[in-house]
DRENDO-1510 file (C-alpha; in Angstrom, 1 decimal, always signed):
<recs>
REC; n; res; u; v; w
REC; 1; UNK; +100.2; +120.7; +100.4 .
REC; 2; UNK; +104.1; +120.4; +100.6 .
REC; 3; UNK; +103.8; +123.2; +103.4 .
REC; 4; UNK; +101.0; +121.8; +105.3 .
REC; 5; UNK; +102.2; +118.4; +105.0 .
REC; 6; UNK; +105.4; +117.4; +103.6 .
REC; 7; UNK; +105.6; +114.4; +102.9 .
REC; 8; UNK; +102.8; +111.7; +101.0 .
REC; 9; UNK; +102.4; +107.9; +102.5 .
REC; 10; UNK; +104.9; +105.8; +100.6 .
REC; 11; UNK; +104.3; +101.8; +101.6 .
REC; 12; UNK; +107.1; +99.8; +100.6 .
REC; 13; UNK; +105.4; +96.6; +100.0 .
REC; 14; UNK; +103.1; +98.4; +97.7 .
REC; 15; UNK; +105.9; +99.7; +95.7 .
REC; 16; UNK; +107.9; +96.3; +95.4 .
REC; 17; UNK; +104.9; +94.1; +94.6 .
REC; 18; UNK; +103.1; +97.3; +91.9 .
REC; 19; UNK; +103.8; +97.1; +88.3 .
REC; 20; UNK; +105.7; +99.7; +88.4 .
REC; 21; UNK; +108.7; +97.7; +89.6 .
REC; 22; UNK; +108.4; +95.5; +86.4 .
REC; 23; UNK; +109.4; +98.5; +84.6 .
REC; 24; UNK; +113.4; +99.5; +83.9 .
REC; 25; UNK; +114.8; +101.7; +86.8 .
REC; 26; UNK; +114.9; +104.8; +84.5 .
REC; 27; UNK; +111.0; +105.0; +84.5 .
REC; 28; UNK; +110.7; +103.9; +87.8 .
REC; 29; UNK; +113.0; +107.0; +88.8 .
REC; 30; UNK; +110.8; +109.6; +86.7 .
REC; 31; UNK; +107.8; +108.0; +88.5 .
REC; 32; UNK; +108.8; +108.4; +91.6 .
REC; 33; UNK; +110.5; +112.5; +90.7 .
REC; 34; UNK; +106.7; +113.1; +89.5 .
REC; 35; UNK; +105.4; +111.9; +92.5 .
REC; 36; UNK; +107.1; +114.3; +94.5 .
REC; 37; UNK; +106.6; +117.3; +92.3 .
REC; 38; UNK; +103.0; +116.6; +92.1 .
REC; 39; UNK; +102.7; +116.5; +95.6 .
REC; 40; UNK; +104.1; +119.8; +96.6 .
REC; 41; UNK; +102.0; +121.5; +93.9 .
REC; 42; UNK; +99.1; +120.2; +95.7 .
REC; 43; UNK; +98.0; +117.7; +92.5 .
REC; 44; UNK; +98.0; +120.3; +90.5 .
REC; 45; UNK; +99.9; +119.6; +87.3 .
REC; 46; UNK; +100.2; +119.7; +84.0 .
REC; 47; UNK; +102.1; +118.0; +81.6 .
REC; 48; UNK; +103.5; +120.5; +79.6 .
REC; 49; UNK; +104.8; +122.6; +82.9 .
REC; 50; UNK; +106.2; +118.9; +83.7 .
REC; 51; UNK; +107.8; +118.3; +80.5 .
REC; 52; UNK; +108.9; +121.9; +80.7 .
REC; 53; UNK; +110.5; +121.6; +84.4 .
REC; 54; UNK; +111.7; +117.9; +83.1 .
REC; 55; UNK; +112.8; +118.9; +79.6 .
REC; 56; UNK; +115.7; +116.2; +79.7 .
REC; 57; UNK; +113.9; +113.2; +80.1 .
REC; 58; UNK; +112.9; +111.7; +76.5 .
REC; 59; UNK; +109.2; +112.1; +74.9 .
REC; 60; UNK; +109.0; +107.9; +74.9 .
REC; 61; UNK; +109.1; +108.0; +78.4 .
REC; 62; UNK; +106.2; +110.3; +79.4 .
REC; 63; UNK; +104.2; +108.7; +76.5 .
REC; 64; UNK; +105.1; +105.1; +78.7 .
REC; 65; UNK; +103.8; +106.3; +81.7 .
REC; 66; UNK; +100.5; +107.8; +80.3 .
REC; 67; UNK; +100.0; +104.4; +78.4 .
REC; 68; UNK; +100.5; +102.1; +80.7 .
REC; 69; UNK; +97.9; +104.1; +83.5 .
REC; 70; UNK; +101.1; +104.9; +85.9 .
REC; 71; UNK; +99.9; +108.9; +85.0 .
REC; 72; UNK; +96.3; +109.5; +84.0 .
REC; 73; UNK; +95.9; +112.7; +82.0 .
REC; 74; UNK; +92.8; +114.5; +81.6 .
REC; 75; UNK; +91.5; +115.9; +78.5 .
REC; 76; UNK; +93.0; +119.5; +79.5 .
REC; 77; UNK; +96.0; +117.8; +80.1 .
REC; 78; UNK; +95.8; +118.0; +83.6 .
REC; 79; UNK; +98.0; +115.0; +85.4 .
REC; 80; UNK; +96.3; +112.5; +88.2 .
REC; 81; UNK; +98.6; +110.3; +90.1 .
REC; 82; UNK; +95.7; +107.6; +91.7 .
REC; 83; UNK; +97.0; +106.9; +94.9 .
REC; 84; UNK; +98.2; +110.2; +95.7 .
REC; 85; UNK; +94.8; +112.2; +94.7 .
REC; 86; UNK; +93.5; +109.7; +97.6 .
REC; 87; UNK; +95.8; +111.5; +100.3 .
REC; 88; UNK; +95.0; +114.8; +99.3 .
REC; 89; UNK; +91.4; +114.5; +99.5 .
REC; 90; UNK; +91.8; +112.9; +102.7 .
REC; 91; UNK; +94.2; +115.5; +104.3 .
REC; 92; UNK; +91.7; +118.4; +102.7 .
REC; 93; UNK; +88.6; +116.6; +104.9 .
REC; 94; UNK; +90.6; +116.0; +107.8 .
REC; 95; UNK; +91.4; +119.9; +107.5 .
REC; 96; UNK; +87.9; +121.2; +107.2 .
REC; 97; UNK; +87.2; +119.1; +109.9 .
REC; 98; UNK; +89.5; +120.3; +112.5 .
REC; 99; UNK; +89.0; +123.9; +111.6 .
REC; 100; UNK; +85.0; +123.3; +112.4 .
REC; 101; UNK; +85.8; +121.8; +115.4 .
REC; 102; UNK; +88.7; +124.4; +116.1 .
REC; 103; UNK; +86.1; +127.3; +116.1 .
REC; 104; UNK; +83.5; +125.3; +118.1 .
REC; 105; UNK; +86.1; +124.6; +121.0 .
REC; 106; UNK; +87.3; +128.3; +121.2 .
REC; 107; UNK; +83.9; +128.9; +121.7 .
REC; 108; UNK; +83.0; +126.9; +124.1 .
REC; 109; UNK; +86.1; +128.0; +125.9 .
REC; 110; UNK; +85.5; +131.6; +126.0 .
REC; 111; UNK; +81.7; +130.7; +127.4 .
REC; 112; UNK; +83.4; +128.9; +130.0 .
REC; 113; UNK; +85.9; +131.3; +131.1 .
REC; 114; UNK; +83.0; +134.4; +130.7 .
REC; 115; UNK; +80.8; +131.7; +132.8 .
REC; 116; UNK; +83.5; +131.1; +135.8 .
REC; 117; UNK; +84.2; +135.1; +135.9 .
REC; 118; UNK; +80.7; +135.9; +136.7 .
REC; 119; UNK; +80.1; +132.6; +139.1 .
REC; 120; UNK; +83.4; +134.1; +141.2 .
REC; 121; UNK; +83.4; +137.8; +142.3 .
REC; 122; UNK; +86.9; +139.2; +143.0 .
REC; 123; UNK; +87.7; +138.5; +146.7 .
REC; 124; UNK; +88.8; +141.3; +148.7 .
REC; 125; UNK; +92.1; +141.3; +150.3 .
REC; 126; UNK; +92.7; +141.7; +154.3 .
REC; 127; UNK; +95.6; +143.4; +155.1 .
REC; 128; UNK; +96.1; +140.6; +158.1 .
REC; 129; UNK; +96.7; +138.2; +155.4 .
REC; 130; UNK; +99.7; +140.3; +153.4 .
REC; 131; UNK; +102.0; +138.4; +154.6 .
REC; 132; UNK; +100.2; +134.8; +154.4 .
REC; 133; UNK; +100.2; +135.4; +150.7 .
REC; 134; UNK; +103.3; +136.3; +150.1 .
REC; 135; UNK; +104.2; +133.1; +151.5 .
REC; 136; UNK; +102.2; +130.9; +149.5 .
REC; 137; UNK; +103.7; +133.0; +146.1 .
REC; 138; UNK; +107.4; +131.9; +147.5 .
REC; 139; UNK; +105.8; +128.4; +148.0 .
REC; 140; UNK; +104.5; +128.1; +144.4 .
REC; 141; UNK; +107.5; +129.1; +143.2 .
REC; 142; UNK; +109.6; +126.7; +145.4 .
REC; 143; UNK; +106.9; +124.2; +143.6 .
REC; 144; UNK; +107.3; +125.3; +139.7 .
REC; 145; UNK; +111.1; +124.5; +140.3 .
REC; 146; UNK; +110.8; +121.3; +141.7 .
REC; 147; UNK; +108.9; +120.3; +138.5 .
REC; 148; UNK; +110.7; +122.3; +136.5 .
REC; 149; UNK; +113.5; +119.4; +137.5 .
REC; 150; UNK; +111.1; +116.8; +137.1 .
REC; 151; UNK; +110.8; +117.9; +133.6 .
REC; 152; UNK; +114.4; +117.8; +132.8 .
REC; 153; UNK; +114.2; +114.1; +131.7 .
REC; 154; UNK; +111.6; +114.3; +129.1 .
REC; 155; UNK; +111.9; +115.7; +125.9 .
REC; 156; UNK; +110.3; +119.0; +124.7 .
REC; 157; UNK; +108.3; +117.4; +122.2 .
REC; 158; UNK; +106.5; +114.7; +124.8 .
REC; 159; UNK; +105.7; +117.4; +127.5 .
REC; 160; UNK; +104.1; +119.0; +124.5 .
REC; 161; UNK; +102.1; +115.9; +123.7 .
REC; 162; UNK; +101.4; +115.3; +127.5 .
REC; 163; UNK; +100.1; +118.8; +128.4 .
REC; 164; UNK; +97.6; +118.9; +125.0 .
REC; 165; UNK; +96.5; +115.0; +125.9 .
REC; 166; UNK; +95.6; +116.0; +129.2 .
REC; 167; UNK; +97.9; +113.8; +131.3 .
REC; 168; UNK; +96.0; +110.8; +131.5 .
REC; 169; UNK; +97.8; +107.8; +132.1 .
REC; 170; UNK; +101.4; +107.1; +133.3 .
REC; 171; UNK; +104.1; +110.1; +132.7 .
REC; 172; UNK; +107.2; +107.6; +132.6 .
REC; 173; UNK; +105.4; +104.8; +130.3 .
REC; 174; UNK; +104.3; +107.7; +127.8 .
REC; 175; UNK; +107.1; +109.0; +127.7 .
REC; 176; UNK; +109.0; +105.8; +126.7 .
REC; 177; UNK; +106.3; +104.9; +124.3 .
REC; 178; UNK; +106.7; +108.3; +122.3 .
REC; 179; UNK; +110.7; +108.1; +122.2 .
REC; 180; UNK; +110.2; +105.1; +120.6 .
REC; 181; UNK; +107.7; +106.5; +117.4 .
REC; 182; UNK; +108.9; +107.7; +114.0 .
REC; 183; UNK; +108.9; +110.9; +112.4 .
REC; 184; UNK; +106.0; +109.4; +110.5 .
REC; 185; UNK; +103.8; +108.3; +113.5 .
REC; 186; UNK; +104.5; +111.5; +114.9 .
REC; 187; UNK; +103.0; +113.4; +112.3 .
REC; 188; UNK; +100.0; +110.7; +111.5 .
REC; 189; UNK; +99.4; +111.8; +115.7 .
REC; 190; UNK; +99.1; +115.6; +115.1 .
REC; 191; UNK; +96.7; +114.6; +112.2 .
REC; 192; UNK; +94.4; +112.3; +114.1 .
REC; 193; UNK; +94.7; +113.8; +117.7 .
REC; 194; UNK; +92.7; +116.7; +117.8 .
REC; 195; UNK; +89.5; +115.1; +116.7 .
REC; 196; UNK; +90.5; +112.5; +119.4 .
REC; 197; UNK; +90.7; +114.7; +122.1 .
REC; 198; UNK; +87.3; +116.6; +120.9 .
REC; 199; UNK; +85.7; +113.4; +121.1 .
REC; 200; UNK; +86.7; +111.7; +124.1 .
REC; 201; UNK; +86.1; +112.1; +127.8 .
REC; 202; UNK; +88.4; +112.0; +131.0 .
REC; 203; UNK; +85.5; +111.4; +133.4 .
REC; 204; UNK; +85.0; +107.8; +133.0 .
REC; 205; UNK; +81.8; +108.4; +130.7 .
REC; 206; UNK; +81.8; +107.0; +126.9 .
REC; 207; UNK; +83.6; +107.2; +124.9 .
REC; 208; UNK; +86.9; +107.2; +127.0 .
REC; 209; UNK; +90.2; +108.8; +126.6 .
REC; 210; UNK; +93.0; +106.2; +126.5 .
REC; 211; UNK; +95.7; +106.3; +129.0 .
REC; 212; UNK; +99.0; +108.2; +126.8 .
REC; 213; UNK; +101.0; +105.1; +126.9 .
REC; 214; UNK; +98.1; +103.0; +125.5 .
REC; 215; UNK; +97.6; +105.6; +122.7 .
REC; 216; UNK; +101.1; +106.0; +122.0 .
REC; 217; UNK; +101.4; +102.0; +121.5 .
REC; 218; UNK; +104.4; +102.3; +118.1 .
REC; 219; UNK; +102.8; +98.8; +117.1 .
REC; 220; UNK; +99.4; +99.3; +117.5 .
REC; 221; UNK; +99.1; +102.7; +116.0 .
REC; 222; UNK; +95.7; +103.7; +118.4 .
REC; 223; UNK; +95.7; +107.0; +116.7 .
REC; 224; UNK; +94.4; +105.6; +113.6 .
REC; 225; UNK; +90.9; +104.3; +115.0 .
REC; 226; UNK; +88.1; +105.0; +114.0 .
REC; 227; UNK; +86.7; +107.9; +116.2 .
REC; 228; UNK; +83.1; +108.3; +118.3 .
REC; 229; UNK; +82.0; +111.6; +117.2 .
REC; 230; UNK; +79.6; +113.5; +120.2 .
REC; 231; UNK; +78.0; +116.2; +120.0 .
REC; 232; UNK; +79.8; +118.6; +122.4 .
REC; 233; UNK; +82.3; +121.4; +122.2 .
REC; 234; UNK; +86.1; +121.2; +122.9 .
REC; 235; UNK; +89.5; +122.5; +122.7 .
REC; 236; UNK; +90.2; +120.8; +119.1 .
REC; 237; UNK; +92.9; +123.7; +118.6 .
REC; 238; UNK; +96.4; +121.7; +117.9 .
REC; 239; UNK; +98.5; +124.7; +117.2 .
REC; 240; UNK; +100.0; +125.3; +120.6 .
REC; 241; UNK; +100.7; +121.1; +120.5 .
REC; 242; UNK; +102.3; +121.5; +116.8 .
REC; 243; UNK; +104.0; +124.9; +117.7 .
REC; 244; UNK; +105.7; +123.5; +120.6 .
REC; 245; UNK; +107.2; +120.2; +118.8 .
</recs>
């Protein structure tokens, strides 16, 4: 888990208001050390590798924690933290998910593309228009700089974003709406948005892709609706987005 997802959902509130904080600060530290361990082994723990790893830390203590439910142990010792088992299973779905759509939308894509080459037959070229193409390759160039420019006041990251979202909406706006999301949003967005994309259309037909800027909202957090599933194929393949941030 640690490698496909770093870090676990930590909300602050829940901490200060949880039991936990009526306990001294040296269990609330161990807690909180067990937490993260448990989380890079994927929830896969047991207390005597813990005890093991944590061999300083006085038997009282774990004996606290398993009392007073903050660590559940299983009858083959196995440790469950609650609230973090409920993360994993989500992140495993969400996984399984966007690999099944993954290999429907390469698919579909290679039907297209095998689709378009048979619909257009390779155009033969005139020599009387040599010189006209040569021309429009010097004006495509002259083109890819000027944007190239254009670019040069956006961040990597967002033109990452804004090629996989398929540049709906305003360039500017979206832009100024991602520099202003945490790390954390961020991530929660490369989580949510490749169903999104699967599942939404840019034609004006239901359900509809939001304009970027409205999806990239810091305060409204759009990426964490529920999503319209349909029954259609797409490009739900997020590596080049994640690769490239």
């Amino acid at each position: 888990m640690a490698k496909e997802l770093p870090w676990f959902k930590f909300y602050a509130d829940e901490w200060l208001t949880g039991h936990i904080t009526l306990e001294d600060e040296l269990l609330q530290g161990v807690f909180i050390t067990v937490c993260a361990y448990y989380w890079k082994l994927d929830g896969n723990l047991n207390i005597h590798i813990l005890k093991r790893r944590y061999r300083h830390i006085d038997n009282d203590i774990w004996r606290e924690l398993i009392d007073k439910n903050f660590l559940k142990m299983s009858s083959e010792n196995q440790i469950s933290i609650k609230f973090l088992d409920k993360q994993i299973k989500n992140r495993k779905k969400q996984s399984k998910i966007n690999s099944a759509n993954g290999r429907r939308g390469g698919q579909a894509k290679a039907n297209a593309k095998q689709t378009l080459s048979e619909k257009i037959p390779k155009a033969k070229r005139k020599p009387s228009n040599i010189d006209k193409d040569k021309d429009k390759e010097v004006d495509k160039d002259k083109d890819k700089e000027v944007d190239i420019d254009k670019d040069k006041e956006y961040t990597k990251e967002f033109l990452a974003f804004w090629d996989y979202y398929g540049k709906i909406g305003n360039k500017k706006s979206s832009s100024d709406n991602w520099n202003k999301l945490n790390p954390s949003q961020i991530e929660d967005i490369k989580t949510c948005i490749p169903a999104y994309i699967l599942n939404t259309n840019t034609n004006g037909e239901y359900p509809s892709r939001k304009n970027a800027e409205t999806y990239l909202n810091k305060d409204k957090e759009y990426w964490n609706d529920s999503i319209i599933f349909k029954n259609s194929g797409g490009n739900n393949n997020n590596s080049i987005f994640e690769s490239r941030i």
